[in-house]
TIVORO-114464 format. One record per residue: x, y, z of N, C-alpha, C in turn; residue in one letter. Coordinates in pm, 1 decimal. Atoms other than C-alpha are relative to their C-alpha. Example, Ala and Ser with C-alpha at 12.3 -4.5 7.8 and 13.67 -1.06 7.14 Angstrom:
{site {89.0; -119.0; 0.0}; {1230.0; -450.0; 780.0}; {90.0; 120.0; 0.0}; A};
{site {-82.0; -119.0; -6.0}; {1367.0; -106.0; 714.0}; {-77.0; 109.0; 73.0}; S};
//
This chain:
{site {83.9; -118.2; 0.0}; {0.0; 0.0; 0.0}; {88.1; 124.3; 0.0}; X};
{site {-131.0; -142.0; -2.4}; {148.2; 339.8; -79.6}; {-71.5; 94.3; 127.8}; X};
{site {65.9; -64.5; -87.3}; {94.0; 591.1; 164.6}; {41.0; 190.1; -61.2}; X};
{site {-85.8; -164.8; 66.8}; {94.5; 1010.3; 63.3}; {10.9; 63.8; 173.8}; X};
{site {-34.2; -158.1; -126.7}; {202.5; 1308.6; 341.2}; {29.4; 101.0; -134.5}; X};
{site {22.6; -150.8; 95.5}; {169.1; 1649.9; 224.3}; {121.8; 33.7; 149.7}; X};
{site {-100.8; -86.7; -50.6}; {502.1; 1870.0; 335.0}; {-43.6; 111.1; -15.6}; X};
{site {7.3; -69.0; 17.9}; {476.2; 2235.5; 334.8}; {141.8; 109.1; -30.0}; X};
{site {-129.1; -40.0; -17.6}; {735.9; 2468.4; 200.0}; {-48.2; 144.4; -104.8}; X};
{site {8.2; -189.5; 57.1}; {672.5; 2882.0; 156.7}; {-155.9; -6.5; -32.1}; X};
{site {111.6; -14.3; 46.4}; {328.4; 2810.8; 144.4}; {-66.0; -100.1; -82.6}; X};
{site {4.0; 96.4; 104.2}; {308.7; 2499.5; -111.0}; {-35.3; -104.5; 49.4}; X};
{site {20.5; 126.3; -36.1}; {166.1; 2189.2; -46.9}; {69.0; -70.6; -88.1}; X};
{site {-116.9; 47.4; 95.8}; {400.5; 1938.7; -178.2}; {-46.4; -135.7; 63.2}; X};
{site {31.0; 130.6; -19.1}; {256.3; 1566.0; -186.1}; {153.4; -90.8; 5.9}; X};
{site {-120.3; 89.2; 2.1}; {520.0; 1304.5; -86.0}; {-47.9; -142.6; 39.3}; X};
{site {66.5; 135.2; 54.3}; {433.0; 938.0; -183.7}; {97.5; -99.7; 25.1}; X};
{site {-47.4; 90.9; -45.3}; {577.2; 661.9; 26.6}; {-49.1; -107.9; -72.4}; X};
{site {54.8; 120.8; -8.0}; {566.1; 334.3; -100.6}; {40.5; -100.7; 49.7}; X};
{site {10.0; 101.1; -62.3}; {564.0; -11.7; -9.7}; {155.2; -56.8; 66.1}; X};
{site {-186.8; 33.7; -35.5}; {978.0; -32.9; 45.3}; {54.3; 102.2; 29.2}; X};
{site {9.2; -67.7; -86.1}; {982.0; 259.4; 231.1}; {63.6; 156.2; -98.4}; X};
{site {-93.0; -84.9; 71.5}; {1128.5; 485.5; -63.6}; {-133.8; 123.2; -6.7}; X};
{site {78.6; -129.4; 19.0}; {947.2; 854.5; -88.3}; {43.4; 82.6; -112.5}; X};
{site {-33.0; -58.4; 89.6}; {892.6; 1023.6; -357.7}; {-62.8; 143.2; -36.3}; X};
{site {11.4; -214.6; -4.9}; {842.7; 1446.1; -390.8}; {-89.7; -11.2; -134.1}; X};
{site {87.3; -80.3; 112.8}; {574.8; 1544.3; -675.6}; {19.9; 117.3; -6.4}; X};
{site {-13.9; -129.6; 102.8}; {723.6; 1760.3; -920.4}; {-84.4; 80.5; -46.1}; X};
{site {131.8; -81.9; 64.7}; {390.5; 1860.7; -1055.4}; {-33.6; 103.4; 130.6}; X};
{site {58.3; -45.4; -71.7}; {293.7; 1979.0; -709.6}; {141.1; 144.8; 62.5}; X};
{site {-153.4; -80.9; 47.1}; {670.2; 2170.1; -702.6}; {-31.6; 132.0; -52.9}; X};
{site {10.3; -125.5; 66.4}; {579.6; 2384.0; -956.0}; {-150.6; 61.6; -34.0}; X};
{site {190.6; -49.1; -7.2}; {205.2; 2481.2; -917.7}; {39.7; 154.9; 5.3}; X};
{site {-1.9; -183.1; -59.8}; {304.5; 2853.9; -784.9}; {65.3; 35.2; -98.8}; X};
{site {-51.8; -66.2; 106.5}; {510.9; 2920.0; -1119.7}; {-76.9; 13.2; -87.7}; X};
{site {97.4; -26.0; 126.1}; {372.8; 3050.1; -1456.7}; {76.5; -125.4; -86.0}; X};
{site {-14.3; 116.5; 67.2}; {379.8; 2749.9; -1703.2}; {65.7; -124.8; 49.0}; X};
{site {-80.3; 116.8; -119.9}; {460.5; 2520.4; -1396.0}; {29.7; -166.5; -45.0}; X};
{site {-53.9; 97.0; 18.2}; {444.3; 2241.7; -1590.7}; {111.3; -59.3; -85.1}; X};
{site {-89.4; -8.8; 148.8}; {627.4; 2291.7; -1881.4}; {195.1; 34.8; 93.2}; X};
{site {-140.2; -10.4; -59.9}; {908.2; 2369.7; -1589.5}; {91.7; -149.1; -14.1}; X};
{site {-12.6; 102.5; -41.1}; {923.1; 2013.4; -1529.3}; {63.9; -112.0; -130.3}; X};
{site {-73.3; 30.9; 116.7}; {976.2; 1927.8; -1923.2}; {153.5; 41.4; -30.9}; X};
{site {-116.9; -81.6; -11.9}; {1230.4; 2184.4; -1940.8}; {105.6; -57.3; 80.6}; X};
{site {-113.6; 112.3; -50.7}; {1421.5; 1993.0; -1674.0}; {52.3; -100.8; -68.4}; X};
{site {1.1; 117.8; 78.2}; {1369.4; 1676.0; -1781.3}; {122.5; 1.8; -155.6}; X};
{site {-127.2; -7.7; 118.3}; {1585.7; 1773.1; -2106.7}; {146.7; 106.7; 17.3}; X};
{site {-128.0; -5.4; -28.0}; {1839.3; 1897.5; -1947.4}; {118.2; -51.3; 20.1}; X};
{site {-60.9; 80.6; 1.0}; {2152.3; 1760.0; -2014.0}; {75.8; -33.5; 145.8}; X};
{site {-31.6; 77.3; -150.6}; {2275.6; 1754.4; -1640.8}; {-115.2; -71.8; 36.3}; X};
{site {114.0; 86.3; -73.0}; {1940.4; 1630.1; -1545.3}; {-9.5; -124.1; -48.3}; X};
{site {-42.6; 84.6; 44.3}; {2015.6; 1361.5; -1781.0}; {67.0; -83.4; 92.0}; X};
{site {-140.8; 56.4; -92.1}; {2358.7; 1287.7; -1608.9}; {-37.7; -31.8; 133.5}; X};
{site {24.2; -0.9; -149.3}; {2212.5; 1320.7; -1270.9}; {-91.8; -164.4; 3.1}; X};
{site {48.3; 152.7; -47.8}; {1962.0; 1053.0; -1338.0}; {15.3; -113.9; -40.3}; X};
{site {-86.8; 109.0; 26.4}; {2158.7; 809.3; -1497.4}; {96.4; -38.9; 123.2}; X};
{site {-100.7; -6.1; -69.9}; {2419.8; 840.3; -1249.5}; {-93.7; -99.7; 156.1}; X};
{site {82.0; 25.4; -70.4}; {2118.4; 790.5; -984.8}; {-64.0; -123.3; -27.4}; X};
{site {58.2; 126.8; 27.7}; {1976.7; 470.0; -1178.0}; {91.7; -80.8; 40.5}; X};
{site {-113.0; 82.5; -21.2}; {2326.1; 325.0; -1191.7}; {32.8; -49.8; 126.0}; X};
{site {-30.5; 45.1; -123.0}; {2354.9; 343.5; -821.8}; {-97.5; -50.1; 94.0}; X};
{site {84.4; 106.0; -58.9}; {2050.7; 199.6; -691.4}; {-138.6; -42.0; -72.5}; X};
{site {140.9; 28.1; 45.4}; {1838.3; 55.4; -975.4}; {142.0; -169.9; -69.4}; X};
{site {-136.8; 107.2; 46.9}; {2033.0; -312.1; -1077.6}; {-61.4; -28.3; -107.8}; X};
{site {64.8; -5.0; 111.3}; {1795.2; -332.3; -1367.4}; {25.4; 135.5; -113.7}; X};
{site {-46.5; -41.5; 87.0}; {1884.1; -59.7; -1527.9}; {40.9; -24.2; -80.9}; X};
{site {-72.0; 70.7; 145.2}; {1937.3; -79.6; -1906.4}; {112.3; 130.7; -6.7}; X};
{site {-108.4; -76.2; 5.6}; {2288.8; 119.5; -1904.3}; {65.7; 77.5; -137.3}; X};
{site {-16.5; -13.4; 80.7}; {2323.9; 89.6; -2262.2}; {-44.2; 81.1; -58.0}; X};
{site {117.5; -96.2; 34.0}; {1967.4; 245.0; -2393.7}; {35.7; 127.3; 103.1}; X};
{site {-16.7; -164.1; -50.4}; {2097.1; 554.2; -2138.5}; {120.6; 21.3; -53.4}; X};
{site {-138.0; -74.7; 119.2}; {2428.2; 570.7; -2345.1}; {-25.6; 119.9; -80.2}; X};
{site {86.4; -78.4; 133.4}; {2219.6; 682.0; -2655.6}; {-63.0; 109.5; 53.4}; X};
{site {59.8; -158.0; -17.1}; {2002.9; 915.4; -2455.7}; {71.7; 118.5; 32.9}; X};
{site {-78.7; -87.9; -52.7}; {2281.8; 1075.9; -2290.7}; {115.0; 51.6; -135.5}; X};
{site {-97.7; -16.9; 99.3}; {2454.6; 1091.8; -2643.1}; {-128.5; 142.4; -54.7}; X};
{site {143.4; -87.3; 60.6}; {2107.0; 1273.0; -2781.2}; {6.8; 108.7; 115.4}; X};
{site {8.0; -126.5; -92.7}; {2076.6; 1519.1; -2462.7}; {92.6; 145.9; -33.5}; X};
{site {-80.7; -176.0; 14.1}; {2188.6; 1898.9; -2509.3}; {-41.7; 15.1; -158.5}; X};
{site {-11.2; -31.3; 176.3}; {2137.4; 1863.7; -2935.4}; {-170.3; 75.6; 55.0}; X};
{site {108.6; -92.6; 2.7}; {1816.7; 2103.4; -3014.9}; {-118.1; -70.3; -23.7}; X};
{site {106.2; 83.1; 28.9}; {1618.8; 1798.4; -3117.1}; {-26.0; -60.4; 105.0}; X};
{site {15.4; 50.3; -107.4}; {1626.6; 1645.8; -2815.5}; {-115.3; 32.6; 99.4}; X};
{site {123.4; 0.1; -131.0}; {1267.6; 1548.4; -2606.3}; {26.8; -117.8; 87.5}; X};
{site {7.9; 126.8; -91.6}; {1245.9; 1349.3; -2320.6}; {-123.5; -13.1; 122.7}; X};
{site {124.9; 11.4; -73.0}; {923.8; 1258.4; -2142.8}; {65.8; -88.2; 142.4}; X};
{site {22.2; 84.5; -110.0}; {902.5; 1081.9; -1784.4}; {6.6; -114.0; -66.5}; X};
{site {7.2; 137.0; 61.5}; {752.2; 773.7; -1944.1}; {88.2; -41.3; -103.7}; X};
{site {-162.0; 50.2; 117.1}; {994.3; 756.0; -2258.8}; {100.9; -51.9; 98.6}; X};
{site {-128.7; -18.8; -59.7}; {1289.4; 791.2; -1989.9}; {-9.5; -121.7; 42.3}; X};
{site {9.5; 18.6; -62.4}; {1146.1; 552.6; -1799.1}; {25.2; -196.5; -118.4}; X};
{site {30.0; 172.0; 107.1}; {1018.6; 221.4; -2104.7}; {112.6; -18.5; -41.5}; X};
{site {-81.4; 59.3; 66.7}; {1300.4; 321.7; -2260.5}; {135.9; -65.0; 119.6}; X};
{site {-105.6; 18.8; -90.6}; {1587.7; 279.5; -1917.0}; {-36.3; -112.5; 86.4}; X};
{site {64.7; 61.6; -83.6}; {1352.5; 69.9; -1720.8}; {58.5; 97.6; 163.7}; X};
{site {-24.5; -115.1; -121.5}; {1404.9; 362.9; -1443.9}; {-122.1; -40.0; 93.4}; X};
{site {35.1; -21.0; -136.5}; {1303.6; 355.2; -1080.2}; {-25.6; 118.5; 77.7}; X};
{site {-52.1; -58.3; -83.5}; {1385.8; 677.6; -963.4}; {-130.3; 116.3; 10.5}; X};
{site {121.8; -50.2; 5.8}; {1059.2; 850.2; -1120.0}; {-111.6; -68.9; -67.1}; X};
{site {101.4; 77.8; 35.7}; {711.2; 780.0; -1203.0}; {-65.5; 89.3; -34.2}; X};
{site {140.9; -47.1; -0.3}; {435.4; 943.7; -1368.5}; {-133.9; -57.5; 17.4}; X};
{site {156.5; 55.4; -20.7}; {71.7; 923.9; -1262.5}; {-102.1; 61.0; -133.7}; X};
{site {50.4; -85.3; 120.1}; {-191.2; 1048.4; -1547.3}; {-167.3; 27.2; 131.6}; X};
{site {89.8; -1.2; -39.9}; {-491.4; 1128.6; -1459.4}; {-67.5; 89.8; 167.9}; X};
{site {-44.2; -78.6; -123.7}; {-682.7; 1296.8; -1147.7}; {103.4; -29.6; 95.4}; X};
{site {-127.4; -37.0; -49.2}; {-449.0; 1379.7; -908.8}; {110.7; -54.3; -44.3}; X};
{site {-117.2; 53.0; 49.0}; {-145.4; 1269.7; -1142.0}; {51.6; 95.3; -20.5}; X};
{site {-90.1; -67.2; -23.5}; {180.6; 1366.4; -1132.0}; {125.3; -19.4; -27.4}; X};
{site {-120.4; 27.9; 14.7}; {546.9; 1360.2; -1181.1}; {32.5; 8.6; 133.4}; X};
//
C-alpha cells in the first residue's frame, strides 16, 4: 500500500508518496504549481543535459535493472536542439526507478 504526506514549504503543499519499500517520492507537478507554465518547468528539466547525467548516475547506483546501454544513446542525444524526453519515454526506454508518472486525477510527476 502506498501511503501520501503532504510537506509544506513557503506556502506549497508538496505531496510526498511513500511506497511499499519505504522509498518517498516528492511530486514535481505539485513543485511547480506557484510558477507561470509550472508544468512545462518540469519538461524543461527533464531535457536537461545535467538532469540527464544526474539521473543516470542515480539509476546506476541503486536501480540493478537498469538498461545502461539504452541511457548511453540518450545521454549521447541530450543537449542537441532535437532532443525530447518525457518521464515515461525515460522511464520504457531505461527501465528507471527513480521517477514515475501518474496520469490522470491527481497525477503527477
Amino acid at each position: 500500500m502506498k501511503q501520501t504526506k503532504s510537506i509544506v514549504v513557503k506556502g506549497t503543499a508538496i505531496n510526498v508518496l511513500l511506497d511499499m519499500n519505504q522509498n518517498d517520492y516528492i511530486c514535481l507537478t505539485d513543485m511547480t504549481k506557484g510558477f507561470e507554465e509550472g508544468s512545462r518547468l518540469i519538461e524543461k528539466w527533464l531535457n536537461n543535459k545535467s538532469t540527464i547525467d544526474f539521473l543516470g548516475v542515480w539509476e546506476q547506483l541503486y536501480n540493478p535493472d537498469f538498461k545502461t546501454p539504452e541511457f548511453g544513446g540518450i545521454r549521447m542525444e541530450a543537449g542537441s536542439n532535437r532532443f525530447y524526453m518525457s518521464v515515461n519515454k525515460f522511464i520504457e526506454r531505461t527501465n528507471a526507478i527513480g521517477l514515475f508518472a501518474k496520469a490522470g486525477r491527481y497525477g503527477g510527476t
